[in-house]
C-alpha positions as CSV (number, residue, x, y, z in Angstrom):
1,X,282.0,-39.5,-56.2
2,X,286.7,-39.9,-52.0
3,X,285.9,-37.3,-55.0
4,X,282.3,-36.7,-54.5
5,X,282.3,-33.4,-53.1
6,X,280.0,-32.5,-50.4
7,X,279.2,-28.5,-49.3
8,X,277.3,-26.7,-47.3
9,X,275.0,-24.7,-50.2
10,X,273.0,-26.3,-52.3
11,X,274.4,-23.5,-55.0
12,X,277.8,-23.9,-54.4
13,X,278.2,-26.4,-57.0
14,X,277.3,-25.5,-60.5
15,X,277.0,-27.8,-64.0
16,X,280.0,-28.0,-65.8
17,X,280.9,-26.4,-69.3
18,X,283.4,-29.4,-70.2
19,X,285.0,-26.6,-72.8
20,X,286.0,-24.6,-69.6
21,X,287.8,-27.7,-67.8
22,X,290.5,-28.4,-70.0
23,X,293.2,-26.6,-67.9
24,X,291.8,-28.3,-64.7
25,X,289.4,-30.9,-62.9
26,X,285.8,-30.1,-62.0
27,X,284.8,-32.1,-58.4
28,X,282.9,-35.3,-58.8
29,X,280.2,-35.4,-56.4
30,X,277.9,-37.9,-55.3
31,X,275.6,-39.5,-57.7
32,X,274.2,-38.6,-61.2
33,X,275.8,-36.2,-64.3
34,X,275.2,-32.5,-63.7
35,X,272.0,-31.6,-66.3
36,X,271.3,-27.9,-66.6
37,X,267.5,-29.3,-67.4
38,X,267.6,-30.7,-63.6
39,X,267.7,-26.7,-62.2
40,X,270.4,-24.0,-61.0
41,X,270.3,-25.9,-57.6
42,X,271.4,-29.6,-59.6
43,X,274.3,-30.3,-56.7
44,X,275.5,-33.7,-57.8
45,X,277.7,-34.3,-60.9
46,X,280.4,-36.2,-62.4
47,X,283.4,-33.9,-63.8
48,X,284.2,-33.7,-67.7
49,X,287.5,-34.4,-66.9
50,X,286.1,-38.0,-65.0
51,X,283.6,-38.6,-67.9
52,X,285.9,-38.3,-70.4
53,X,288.7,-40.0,-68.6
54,X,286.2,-42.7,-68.5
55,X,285.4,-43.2,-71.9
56,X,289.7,-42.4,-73.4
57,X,290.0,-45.8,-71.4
58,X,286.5,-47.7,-72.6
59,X,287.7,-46.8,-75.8
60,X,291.5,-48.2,-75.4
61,X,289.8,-51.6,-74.0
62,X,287.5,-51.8,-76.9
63,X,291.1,-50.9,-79.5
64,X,292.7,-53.9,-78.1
65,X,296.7,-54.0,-78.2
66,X,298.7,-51.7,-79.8
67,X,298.6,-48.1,-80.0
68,X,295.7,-46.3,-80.7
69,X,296.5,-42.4,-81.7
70,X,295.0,-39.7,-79.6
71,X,293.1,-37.9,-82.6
72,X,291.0,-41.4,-83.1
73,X,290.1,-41.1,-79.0
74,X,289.1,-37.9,-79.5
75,X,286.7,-38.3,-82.8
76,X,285.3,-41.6,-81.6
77,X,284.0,-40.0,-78.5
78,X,284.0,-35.6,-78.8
79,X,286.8,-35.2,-76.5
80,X,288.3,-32.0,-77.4
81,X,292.0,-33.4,-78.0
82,X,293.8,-31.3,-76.2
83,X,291.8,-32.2,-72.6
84,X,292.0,-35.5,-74.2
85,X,295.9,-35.2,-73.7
86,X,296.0,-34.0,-70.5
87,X,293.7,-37.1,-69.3
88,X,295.8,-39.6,-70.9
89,X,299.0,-37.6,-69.3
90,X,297.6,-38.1,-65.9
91,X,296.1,-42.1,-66.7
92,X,299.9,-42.4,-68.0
93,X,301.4,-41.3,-64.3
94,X,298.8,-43.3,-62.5
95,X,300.0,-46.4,-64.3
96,X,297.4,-47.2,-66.6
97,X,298.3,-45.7,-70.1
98,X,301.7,-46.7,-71.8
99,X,302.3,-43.6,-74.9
100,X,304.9,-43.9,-77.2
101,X,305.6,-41.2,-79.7
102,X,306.1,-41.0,-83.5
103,X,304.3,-42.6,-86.5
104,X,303.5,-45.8,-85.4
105,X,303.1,-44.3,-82.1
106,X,299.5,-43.6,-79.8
107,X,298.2,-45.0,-76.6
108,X,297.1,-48.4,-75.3
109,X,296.3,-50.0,-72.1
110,X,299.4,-50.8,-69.5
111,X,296.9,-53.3,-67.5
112,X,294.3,-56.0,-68.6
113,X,291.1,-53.9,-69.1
114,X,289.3,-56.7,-66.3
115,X,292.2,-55.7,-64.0
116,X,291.0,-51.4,-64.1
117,X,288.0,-50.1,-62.7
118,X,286.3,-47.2,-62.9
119,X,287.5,-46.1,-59.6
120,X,290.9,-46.7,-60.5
121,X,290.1,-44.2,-63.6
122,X,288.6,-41.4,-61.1
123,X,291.1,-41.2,-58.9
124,X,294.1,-41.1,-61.6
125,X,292.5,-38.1,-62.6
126,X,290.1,-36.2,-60.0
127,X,291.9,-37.8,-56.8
128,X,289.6,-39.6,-54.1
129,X,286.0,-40.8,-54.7
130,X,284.0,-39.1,-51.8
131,X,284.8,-35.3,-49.9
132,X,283.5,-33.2,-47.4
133,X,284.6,-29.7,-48.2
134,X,288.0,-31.4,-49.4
135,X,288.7,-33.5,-46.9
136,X,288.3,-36.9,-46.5
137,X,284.8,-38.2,-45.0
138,X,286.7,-39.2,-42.0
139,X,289.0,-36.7,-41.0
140,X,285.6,-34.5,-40.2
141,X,284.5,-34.1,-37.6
142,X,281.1,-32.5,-36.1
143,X,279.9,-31.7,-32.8
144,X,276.3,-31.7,-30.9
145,X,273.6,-33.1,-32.9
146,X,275.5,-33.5,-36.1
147,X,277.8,-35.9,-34.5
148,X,276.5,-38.5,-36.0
149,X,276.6,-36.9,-39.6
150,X,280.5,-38.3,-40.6
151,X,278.7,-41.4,-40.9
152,X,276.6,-40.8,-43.4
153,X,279.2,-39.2,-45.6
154,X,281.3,-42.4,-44.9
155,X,278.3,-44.5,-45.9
156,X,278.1,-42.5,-49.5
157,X,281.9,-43.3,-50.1
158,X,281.3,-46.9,-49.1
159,X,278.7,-46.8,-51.6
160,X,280.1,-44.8,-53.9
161,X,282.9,-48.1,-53.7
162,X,280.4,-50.5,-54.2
163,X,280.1,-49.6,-57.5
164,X,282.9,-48.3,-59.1
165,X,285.5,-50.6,-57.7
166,X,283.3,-53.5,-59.1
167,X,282.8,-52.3,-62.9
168,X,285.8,-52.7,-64.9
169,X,287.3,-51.5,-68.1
170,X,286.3,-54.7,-69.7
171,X,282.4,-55.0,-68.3
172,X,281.6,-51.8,-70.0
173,X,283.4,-53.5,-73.1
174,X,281.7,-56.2,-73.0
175,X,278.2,-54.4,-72.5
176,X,277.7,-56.6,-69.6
177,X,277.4,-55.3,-65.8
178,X,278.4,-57.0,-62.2
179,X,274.7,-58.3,-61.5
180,X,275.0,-56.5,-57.8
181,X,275.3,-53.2,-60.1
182,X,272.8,-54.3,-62.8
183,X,270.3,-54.8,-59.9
184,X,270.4,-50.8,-58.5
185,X,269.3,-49.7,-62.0
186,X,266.3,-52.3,-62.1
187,X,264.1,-49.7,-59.7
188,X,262.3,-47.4,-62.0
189,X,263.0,-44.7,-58.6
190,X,266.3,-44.7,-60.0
191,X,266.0,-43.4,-63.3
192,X,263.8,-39.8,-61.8
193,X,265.8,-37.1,-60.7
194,X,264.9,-35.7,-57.7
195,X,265.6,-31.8,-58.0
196,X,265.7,-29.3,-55.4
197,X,262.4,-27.9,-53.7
198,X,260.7,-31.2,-54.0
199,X,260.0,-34.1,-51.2
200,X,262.0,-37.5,-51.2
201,X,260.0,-40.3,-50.2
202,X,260.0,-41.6,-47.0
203,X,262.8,-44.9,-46.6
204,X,259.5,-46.6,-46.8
205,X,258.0,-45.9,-49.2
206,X,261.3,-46.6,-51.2
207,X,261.8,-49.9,-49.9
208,X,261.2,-52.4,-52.8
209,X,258.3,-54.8,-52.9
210,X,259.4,-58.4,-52.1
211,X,259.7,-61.0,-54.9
């Protein structure tokens, strides 16, 4: 997701037993979670650690001020507590989480939940949004009739941007989406999975009928 990661195997990039990621991040790649139900060749999927990450700081928003301890984070949304730790360590360093320790201690929110995004969230914890073999989309470079290719992975991370630097902490909160957001979810296309072997649609055929 400047932490989509892009490769050069459709098998290279495996779903992710979110058990197995508490000592470290999992890559978040380009569009949809990881589904073992979508086939061995799934390649796109967001991280635990960025899905939980995610939801530790919906779930701050929603507490409100004050501290909220780390074991209520964890029941309200199955994090295992102690990956649940290590996220709020790295949201703490990135500026986003204030801790304080002790009884009336636990976690809360060091900026307005309007004023964090979900690609503030991401990065704190799994670094940039969009990669190419973990580098950034335009540090590659291609040659001969690929050339043109770096501009297509810069046009996913644009993309990529367009939505999560526009939904914030509080929208999800609130249960309400940017209407620019809202709209990409209206095309049933967008709710069918697309797994590997089978034929996307030509751009026109996806176009959407006018209104």
């Amino acid at each position: 997701m400047e932490n989509a990661t892009v490769t050069g195997r459709r098998r290279s990039v495996k779903c992710v037993n979110p058990a197995s990621t508490a000592g470290g991040a999992a890559p978040v790649t380009f569009a949809v979670p990881c589904r073992r139900q979508l086939g061995k060749n799934a390649a796109m999927h967001v991280s635990a650690k960025s899905d939980y990450a995610v939801r530790a700081a919906i779930e701050l928003a929603a507490a409100g001020p004050g501290p909220v301890k780390g074991d209520r984070i964890a029941e309200a949304q199955q994090i295992p507590l102690k990956f649940l730790e290590n996220i709020l360590s790295d949201l703490r360093h990135a500026g986003y989480v204030q801790s304080q320790r002790g009884a009336e201690g636990g976690y809360w929110l060091a900026e307005p939940a309007d004023a964090i995004t979900l690609a503030d969230i991401i990065r704190a914890v799994d670094g940039p949004l969009a990669g190419v073999r973990g580098a950034r989309p335009e540090t590659v470079e291609y040659s001969g009739s690929a050339s043109r290719l770096v501009e297509v992975w810069i046009a996913v991370r644009v993309s990529l941007r367009s939505v999560l630097e526009q939904v914030t902490l509080a929208d999800l909160v609130a249960g309400v989406l940017p209407a620019e957001v809202k709209e990409l979810t209206t095309d049933a296309d967008a709710w069918v999975s697309r797994g590997a072997g089978g034929h996307t649609p030509p751009p026109s055929a996806r176009r959407p009928t006018p209104r």
